[in-house]
C-alpha positions in Angstrom: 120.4 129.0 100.0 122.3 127.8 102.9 120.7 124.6 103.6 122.6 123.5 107.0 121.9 126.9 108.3 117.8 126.1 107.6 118.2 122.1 108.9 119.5 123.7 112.3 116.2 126.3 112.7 114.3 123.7 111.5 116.0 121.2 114.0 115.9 123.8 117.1 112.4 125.0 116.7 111.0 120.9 116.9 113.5 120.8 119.5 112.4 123.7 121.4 109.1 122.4 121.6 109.5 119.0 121.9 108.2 118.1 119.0 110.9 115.2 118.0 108.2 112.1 118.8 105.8 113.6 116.1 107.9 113.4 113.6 108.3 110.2 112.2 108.6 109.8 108.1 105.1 109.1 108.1 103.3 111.7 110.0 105.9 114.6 107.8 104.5 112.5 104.8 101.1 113.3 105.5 101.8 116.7 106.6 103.8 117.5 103.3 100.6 116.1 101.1 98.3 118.4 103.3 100.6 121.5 102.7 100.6 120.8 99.0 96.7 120.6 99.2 96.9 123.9 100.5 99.1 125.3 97.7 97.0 123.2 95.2 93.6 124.8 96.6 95.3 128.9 95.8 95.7 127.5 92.0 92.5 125.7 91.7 90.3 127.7 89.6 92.5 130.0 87.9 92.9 130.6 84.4 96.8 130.4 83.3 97.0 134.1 82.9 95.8 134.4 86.8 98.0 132.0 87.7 100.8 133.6 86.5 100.0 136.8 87.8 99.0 136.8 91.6 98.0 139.6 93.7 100.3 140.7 96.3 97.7 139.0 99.3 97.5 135.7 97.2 101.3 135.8 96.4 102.7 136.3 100.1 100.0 133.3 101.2 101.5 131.5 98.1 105.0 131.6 99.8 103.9 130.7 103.2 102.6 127.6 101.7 105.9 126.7 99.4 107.9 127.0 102.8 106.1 125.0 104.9 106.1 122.1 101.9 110.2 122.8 102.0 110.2 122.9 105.8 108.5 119.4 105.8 110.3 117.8 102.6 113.7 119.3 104.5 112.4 117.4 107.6 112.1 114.0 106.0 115.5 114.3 104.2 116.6 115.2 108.1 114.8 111.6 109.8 115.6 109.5 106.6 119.3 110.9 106.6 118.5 112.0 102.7 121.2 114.5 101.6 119.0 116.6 99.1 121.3 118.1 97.1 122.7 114.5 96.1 119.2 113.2 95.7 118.4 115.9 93.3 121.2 115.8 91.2 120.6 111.6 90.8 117.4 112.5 90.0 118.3 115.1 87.4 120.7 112.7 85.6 117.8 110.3 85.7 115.5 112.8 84.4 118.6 113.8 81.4 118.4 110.4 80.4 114.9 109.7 80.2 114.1 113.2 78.2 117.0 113.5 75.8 117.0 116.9 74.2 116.3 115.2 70.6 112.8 113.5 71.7 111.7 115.8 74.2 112.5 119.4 73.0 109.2 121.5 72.8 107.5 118.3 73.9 105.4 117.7 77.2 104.5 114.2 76.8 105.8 111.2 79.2 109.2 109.7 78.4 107.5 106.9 77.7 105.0 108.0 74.8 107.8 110.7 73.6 110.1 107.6 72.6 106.9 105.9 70.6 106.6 107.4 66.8 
């Protein structure tokens, strides 16, 4: 994935239609959240076998909706000046340190209750 190349489509098309005043961290925010209601409402009420295997129609609207929550997440890294592959990687070392392999393996529960025994 070639992240630049993606930030500068993403930056020409808001460009290109003079979009730039709309999108403030708050007004991506609440786009993002209404994106990810979208994706929420194709999982709703299926099973976990359905949800695991889509139909071609539901799959290709599935990946419409995962792009436009990456195009809006990537636009918010963009106004905030986040550098997401940095952010991630903190994140991740966060996320290592808080589920070490010995409490958490084959466990789903919160860090917090997977420390308690």
């Amino acid at each position: 994935m070639n992240l630049e190349k993606i930030t500068q489509r993403i930056q020409k098309f808001s460009d290109d239609r003079e979009w730039e005043s709309f999108h403030n961290p708050k007004n991506l925010v609440m786009a993002l959240s209404g994106e990810v209601g979208e994706l929420n409402e194709i999982f709703q009420w299926l099973d976990f076998e359905e949800s695991q295997h889509l139909p071609d129609d539901v799959l290709a609207h599935t990946k419409e909706e995962v792009a436009d929550i990456a195009v809006y997440l990537l636009r918010i890294c963009m106004k905030l000046d986040i550098d997401l592959e940095d952010a991630i990687m903190k994140k991740m070392d966060k996320n290592e340190a808080k589920y070490p392999v010995e409490t958490s393996k084959g466990g789903a529960k919160k860090y917090s209750k997977s420390r308690q025994k």
